[in-house]
BALO-802554 format. One line per 2 residues: number of its first residue (from 1); their letters; for each residue x, y, z of C-alpha. Coordinates in steps of 0.02 Angstrom, whole numbers, plus 50000, padded with zeros to 5 digits. Layout:
REM residues N
NUM) a) X/Y/Z | ...
***
This chain:
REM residues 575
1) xx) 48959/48219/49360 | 48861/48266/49522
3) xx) 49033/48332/49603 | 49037/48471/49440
5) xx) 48878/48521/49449 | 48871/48549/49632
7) xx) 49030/48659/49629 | 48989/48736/49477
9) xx) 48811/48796/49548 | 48907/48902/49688
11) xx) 49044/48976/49578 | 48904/49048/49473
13) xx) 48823/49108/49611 | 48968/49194/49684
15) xx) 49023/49281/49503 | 48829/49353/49466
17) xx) 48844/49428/49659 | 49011/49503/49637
19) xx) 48980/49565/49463 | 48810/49652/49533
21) xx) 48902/49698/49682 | 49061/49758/49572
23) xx) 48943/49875/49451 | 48855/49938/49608
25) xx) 48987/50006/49690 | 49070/50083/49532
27) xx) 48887/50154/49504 | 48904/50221/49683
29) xx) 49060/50300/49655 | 49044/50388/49502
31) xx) 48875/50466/49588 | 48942/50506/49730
33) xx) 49135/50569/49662 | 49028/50681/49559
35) xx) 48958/50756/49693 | 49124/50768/49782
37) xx) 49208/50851/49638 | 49086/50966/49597
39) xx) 49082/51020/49790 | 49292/51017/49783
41) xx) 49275/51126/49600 | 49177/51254/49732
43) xx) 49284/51256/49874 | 49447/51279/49795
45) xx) 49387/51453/49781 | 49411/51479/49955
47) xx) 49554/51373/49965 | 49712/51417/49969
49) xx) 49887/51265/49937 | 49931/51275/50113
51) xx) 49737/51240/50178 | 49715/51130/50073
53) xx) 49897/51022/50125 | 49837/51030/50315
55) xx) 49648/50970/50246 | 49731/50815/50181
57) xx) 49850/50770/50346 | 49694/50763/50431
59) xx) 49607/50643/50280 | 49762/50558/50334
61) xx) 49736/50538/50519 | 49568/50509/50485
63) xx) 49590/50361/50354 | 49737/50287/50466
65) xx) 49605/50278/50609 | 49473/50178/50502
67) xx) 49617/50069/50435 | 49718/50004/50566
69) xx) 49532/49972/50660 | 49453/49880/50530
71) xx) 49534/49827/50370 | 49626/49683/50438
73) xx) 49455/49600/50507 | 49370/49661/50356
75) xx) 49480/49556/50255 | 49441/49428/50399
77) xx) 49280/49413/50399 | 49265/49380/50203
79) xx) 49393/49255/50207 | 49309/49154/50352
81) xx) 49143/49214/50322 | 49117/49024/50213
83) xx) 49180/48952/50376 | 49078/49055/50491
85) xx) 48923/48997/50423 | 48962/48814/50431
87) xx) 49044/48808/50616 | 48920/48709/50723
89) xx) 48811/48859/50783 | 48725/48846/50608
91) xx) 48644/48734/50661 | 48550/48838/50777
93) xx) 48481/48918/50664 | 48536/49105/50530
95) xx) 48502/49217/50684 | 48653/49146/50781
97) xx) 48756/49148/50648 | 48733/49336/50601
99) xx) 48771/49380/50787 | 48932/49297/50785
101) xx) 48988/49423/50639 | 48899/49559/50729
103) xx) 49009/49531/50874 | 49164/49532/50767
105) xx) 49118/49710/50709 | 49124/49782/50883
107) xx) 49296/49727/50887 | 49338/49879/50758
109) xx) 49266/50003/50866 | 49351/49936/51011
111) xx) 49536/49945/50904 | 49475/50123/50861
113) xx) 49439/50191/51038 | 49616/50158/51064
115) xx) 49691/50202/50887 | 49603/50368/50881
117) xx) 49689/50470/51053 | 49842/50369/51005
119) xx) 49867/50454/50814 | 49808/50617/50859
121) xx) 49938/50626/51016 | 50074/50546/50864
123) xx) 50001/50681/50739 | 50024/50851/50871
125) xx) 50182/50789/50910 | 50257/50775/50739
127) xx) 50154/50943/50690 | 50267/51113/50650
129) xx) 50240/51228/50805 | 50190/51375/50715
131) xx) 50089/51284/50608 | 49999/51232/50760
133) xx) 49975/51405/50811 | 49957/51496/50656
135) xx) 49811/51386/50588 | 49634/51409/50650
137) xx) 49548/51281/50745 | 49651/51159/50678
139) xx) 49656/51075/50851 | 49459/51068/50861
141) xx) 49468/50994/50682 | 49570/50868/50735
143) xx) 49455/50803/50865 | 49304/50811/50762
145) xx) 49388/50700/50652 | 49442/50584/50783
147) xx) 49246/50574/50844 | 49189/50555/50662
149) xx) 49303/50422/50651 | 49215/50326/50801
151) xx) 49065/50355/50725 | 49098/50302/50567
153) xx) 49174/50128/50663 | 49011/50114/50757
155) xx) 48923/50050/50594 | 49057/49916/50579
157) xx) 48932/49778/50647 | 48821/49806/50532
159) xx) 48941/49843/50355 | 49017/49660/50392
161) xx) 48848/49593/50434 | 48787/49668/50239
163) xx) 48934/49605/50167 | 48925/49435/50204
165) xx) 48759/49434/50160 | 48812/49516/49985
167) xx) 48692/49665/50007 | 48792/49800/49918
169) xx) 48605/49944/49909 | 48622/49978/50085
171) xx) 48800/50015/50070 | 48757/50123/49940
173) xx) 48616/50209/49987 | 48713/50243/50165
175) xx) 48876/50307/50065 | 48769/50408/49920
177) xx) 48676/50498/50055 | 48842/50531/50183
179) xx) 48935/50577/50029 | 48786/50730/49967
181) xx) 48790/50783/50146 | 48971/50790/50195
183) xx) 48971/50906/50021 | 48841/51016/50074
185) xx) 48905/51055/50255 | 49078/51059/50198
187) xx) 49053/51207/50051 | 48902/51280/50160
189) xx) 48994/51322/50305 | 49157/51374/50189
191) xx) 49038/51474/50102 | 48944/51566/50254
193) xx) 49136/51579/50341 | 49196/51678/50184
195) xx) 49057/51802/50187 | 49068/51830/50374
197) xx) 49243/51877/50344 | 49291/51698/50456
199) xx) 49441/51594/50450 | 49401/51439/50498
201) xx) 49531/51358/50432 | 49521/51149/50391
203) xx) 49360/51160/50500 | 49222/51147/50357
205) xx) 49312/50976/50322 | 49305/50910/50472
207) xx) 49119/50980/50491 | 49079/50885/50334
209) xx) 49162/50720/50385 | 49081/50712/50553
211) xx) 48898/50749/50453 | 48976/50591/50342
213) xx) 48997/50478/50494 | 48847/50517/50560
215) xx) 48717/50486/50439 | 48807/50334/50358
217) xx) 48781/50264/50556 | 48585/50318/50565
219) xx) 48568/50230/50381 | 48665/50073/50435
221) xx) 48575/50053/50617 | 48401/50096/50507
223) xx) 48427/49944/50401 | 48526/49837/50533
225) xx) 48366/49852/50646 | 48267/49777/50518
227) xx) 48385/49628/50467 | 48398/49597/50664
229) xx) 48234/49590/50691 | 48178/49470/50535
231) xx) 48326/49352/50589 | 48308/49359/50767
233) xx) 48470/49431/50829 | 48529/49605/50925
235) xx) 48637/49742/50852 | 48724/49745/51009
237) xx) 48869/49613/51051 | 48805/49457/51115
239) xx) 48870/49297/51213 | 48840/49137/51101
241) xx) 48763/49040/51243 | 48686/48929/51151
243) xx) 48839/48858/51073 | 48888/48687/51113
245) xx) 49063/48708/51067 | 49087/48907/51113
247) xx) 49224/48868/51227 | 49316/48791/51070
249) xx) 49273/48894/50930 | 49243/49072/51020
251) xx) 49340/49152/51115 | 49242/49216/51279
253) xx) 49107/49147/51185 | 49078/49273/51064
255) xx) 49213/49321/50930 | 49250/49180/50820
257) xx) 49422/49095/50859 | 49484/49066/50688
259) xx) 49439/49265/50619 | 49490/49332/50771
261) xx) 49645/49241/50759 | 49680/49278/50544
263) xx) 49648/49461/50597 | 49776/49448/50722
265) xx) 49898/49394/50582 | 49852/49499/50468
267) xx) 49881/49665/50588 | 50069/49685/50546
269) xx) 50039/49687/50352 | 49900/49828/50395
271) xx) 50007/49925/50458 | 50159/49920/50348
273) xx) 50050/49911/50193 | 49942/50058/50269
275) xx) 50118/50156/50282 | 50173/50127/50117
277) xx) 49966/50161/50041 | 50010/50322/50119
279) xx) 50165/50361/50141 | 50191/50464/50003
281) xx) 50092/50590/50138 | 50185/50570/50263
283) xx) 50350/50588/50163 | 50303/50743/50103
285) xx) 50254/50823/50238 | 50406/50792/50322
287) xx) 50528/50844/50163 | 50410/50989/50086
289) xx) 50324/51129/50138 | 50117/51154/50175
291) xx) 50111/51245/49991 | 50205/51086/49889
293) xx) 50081/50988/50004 | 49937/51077/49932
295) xx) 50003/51046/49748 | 50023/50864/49774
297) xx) 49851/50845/49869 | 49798/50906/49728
299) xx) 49858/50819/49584 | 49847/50660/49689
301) xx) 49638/50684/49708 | 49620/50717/49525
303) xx) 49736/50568/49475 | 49659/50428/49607
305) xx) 49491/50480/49550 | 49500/50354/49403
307) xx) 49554/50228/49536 | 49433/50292/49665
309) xx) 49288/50267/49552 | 49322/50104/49461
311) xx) 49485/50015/49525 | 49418/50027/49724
313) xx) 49269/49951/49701 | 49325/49827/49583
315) xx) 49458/49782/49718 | 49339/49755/49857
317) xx) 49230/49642/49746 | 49362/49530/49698
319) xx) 49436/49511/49862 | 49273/49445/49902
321) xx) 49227/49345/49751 | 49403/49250/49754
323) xx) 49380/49229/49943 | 49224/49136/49895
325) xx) 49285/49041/49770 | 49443/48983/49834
327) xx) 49420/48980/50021 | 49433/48812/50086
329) xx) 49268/48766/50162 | 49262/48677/50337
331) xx) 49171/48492/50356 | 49126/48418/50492
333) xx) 49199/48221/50505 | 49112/48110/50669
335) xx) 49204/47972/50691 | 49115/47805/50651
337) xx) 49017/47744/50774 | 49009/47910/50879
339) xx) 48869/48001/50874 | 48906/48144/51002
341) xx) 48950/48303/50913 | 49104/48341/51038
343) xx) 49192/48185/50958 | 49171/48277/50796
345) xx) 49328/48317/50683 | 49333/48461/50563
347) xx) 49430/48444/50410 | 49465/48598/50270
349) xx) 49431/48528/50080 | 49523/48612/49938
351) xx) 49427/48701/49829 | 49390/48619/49679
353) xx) 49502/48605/49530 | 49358/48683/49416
355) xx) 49341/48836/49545 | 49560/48848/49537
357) xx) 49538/48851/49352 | 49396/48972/49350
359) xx) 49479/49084/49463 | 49632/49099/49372
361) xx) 49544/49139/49187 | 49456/49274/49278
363) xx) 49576/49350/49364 | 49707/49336/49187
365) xx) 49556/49413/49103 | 49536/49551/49227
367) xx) 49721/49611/49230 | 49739/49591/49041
369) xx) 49608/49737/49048 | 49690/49830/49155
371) xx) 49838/49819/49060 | 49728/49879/48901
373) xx) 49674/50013/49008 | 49848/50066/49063
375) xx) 49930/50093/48889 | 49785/50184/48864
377) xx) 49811/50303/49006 | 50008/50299/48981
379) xx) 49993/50346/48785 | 49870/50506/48830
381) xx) 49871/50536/49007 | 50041/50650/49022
383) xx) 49968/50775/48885 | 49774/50784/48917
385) xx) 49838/50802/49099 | 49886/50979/49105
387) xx) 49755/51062/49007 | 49605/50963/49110
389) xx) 49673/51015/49270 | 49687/51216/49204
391) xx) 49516/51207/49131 | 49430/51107/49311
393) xx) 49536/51188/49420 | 49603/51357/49344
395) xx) 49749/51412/49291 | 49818/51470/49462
397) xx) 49848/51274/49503 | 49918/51222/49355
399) xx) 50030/51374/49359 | 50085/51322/49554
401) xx) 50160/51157/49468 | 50013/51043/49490
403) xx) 50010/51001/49294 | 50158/50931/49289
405) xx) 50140/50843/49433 | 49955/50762/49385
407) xx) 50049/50726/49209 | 50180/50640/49300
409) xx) 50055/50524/49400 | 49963/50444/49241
411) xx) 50118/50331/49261 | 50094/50290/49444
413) xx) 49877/50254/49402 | 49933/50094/49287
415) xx) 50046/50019/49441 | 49902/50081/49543
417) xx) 49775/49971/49485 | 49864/49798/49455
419) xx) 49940/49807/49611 | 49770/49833/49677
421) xx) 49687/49663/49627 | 49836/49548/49636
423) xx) 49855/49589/49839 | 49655/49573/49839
425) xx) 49708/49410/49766 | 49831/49353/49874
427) xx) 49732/49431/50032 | 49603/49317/49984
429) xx) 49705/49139/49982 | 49855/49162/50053
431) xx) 49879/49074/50255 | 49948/49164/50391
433) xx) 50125/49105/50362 | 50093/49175/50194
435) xx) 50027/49344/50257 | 50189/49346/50380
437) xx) 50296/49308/50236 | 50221/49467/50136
439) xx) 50233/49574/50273 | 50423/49551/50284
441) xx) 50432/49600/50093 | 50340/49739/50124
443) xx) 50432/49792/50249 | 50573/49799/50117
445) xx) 50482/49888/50005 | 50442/50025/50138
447) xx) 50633/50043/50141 | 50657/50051/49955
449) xx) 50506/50175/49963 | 50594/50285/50075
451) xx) 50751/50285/50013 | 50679/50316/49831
453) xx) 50570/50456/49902 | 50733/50537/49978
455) xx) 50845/50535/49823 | 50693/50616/49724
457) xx) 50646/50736/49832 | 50802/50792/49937
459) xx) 50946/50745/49845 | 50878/50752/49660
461) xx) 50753/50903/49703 | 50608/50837/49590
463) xx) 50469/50904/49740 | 50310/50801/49722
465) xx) 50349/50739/49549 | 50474/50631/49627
467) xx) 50369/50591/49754 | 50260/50502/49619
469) xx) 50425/50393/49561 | 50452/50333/49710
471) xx) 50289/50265/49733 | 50311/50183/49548
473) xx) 50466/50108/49623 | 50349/50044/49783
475) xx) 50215/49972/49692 | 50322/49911/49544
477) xx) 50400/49786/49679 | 50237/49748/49778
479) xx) 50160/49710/49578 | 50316/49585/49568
481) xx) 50308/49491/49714 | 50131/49461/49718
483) xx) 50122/49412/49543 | 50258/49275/49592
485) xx) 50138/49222/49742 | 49995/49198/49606
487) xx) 50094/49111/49509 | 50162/48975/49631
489) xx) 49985/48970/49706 | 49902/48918/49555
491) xx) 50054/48805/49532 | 50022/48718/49694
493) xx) 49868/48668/49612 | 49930/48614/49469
495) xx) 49827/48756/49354 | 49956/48881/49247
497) xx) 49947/49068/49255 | 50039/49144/49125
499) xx) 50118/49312/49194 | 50192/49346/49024
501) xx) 50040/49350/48925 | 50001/49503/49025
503) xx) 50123/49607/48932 | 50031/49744/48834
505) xx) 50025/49673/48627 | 50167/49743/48511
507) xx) 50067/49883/48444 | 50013/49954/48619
509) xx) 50201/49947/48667 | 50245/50053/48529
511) xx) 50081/50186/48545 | 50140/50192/48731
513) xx) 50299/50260/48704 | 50283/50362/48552
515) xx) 50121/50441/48563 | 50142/50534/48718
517) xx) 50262/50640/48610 | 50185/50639/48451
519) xx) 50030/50724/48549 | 50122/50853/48573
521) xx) 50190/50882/48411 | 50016/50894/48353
523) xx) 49947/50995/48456 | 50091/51098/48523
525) xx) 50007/51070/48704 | 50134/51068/48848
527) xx) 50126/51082/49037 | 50190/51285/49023
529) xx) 50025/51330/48892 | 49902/51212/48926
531) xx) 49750/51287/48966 | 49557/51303/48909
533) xx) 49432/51185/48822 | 49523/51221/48660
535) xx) 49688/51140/48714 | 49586/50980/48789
537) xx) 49478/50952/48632 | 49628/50969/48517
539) xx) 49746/50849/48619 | 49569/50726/48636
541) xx) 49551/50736/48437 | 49740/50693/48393
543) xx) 49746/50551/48534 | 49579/50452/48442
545) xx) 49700/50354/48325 | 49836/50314/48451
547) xx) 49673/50235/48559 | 49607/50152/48417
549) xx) 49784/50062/48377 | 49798/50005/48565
551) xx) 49606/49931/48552 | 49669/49837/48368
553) xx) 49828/49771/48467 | 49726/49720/48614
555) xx) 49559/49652/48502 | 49570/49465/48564
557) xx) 49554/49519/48743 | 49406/49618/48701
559) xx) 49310/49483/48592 | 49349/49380/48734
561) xx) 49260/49493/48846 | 49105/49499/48734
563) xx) 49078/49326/48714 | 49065/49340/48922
565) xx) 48961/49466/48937 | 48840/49400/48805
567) xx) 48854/49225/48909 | 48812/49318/49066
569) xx) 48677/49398/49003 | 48593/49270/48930
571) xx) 48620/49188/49106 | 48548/49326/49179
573) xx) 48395/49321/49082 | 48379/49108/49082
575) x) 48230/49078/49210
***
């Protein structure tokens, strides 16, 4: 049928860009984490627990910045980006099109002019006094942050301009290059401070992450110049003059109405999902001291780097592939007889039943993997933990309590991960009533968080290990209400989802629980000895049958996956 092969032609389209896109960014990140953690390995000789808990409350501020300024139009943008490109000032031609997201970009430096004075005034105000006072240039460090951050915001325009485009080697050329120099000036000047006898405090890092913000802008503007030049449009924000219908469908005639006003909606959940993405900072800095701080930075860099490196980017490229897929897409209706384009009615068309069903094999495929991948990291990740972090990071950190607290958080990396893609899920379908309805819920969940976080921490005593069950607790709940949304959604369009085929198989269920112990029984590694390559290659030998049990239990998934990838590559090579 015509109808099948026209929808089909686009879906295909959309899942060889965001598999390309998905294997370039984890690419990116492995390069560039590498970089990162070899420059970290370096500087945690001159750190010491309570720099390095003061280093991450400014990651913090930093991050918050960039969030509450951008990630609700980023999500925006990809969601109308379908419609953006068919509203009537297509017709005038690519140039005005791309402007129209250019201007939309401008509105996350705006958000962050005013987001940036606002946090750091929030941030001195909740700061310890003496801390304040005790602590090198920590106000200087602040600012630079706060001016990276604008910086960083000022290649906005031209990110959302690459990603609707779906050119992901810019991106990672800018963020490969940022990334090798916010290394170098970060350990260089740590370096020259230490043998000058300086305390400089958490200035190298915020030295570094203004070098970051400022080459990632020169490589974006480099590369924007040359896309605005070949399409015939300006970096800068621009009325849409030419628009026949701007007074309708822009607002001031240049931000698109129907972004502008998503974005809007989706503010709320930024915030309250921003909170809860990092609250576990904020809650301990207000219950523990700098030095637990340090120990839980610590253990929480080495244990999001799996999820830094593979679940992020993943994320980001399925929020845009299902955005794609399942977006409704705007057509214009004239009414018969009329010819002028102001009688014109727009009408949204449900995506197609074969792009519903597509959708929801891929995205039961790609959480049955990261289910496969989670009893994986559940059945060895509490026991290879402690040794790994005494032989990268020395047995001075894993003595401080950081072991058992990096053990502890191969629990929380599972939840981690599947509650990233189902909320890149529903981000991508759900309407604003939707997005209003989730923000209430997480609202609750904030609660739950912080009471949970309180128990562990004050009342039980558990320090940052507790902190890591109550953010199992947080994204345990988040997991279970948006795998409900799926569910109805897919219902709604009369396609199943099965949640309970998700479950890990029998065997993996049993290797989960038991061999975490058995390990150790093995090996006789615990948190209190581990230490040295010895201890990591004997606790990597005896966990080799436990991972090959998990892969038998889980082998129908992974033909599955073969018989894909042999399909897409035989796709990829068709001519």
């Amino acid at each position: 049928m015509p109808h099948s092969s026209s929808s089909s032609s686009p879906s295909r389209g959309t899942e060889k860009a965001a598999v390309q896109g998905a294997s370039l960014l984890i690419s990116l990140q492995i390069a560039s984490r590498a970089v990162t953690f070899i420059a970290n390995q370096l500087l945690l000789r001159y750190l010491t627990a309570a720099l390095l808990g003061l280093s991450a409350q400014l990651e913090v501020y930093y991050l918050s910045v960039l969030f509450f300024a951008r990630e609700s139009l980023r999500v925006a943008v990809q969601r109308q980006k379908t419609t953006t490109s068919a509203a009537p000032g297509a017709r005038h031609g690519a140039g005005t099109s791309y402007q129209a997201v250019v201007n939309l970009g401008y509105l996350a430096v705006l958000l962050g002019a005013i987001v940036a004075p606002a946090l750091a005034a929030l941030y001195l105000s909740s700061a310890d006094d003496s801390i304040l006072a005790s602590t090198p240039y920590l106000l200087l460090s602040l600012r630079i942050y706060a001016v990276a951050a604008i910086l960083e915001l000022l290649s906005e325009p031209v990110f959302v301009l690459l990603q609707v485009r779906l050119q992901f080697g810019p991106r990672a050329t800018a963020e490969s290059l940022a990334t090798f120099l916010r290394c170098v000036v970060a350990l260089g000047s740590a370096v020259v401070a230490s043998r000058a006898g300086l305390d400089l405090g958490p200035l190298p890092f915020a030295l570094g992450q203004l070098a970051y913000g400022l080459c990632l802008l020169s490589v974006y503007l480099w590369v924007g110049a040359g896309l605005a030049s070949a399409d015939s449009f300006s970096l800068l924000p621009r009325k849409l003059t030419s628009l026949n219908t701007a007074g309708q469908d822009y607002l001031w005639s240049c931000f698109y109405r129907p972004t502008v006003s998503l974005a809007s909606s989706m503010m709320a959940q930024s915030f309250v999902k921003h909170v809860l993405t990092q609250g576990d900072t904020f809650l301990v800095s207000i219950l523990s001291t700098p030095q637990a701080q340090g120990v839980y930075a610590l253990a929480n860099n080495y244990g999001g780097l799996l999820a830094r490196l593979v679940f992020q980017p993943i994320e980001e490229s399925s929020r845009s592939y299902f955005s794609r897929l399942l977006s409704p897409q705007e057509e214009e209706v004239k009414e018969e007889g009329r010819a002028n384009s102001n009688n014109a009615k727009s009408s949204l068309a449900s995506p197609s039943k074969e792009a519903t069903v597509t959708a929801a094999e891929h995205l039961h495929i790609l959480l049955k993997l990261y289910v496969l991948l989670s009893t994986i990291i559940i059945s060895v990740g509490p026991v290879a933990a402690p040794p790994l972090l005494a032989l990268v990071a020395g047995r001075r950190w894993a003595s401080e309590g950081a072991g058992d607290v990096l053990a502890t958080y191969c629990y929380y990396i599972p939840l981690l991960a599947l509650n990233g893609v189902t909320e890149a899920f529903v981000a991508s379908v759900a309407s604003e009533a939707q997005v209003h309805r989730q923000s209430a819920w997480m609202g609750v969940f904030s609660l739950a968080f912080a009471a949970s976080g309180f128990l562990f921490l004050r009342i039980l005593g558990l320090g940052a290990a507790g902190l890591v069950y109550a953010n199992c607790i947080n994204m345990a709940c988040r997991i279970i209400w948006s795998l409900a949304f799926i569910r109805s959604s897919f219902a709604e369009q009369n396609v199943s989802f099965s949640v309970s085929s998700l479950r890990p198989s029998s065997i993996g269920a049993v290797v989960m629980f038991v061999a975490p112990q058995l390990i150790r029984t093995i090996t006789g590694v615990t948190s209190a000895s581990a230490g040295g390559l010895g201890d990591v290659v004997k606790v990597a030998a005896a966990a080799v049958p436990f991972v090959l049990l998990v892969l038998l239990g889980e082998r129908q998934i992974i033909l599955q996956c073969y018989g894909y990838a042999r399909r897409y590559a035989r796709r990829g090579r068709a001519p």
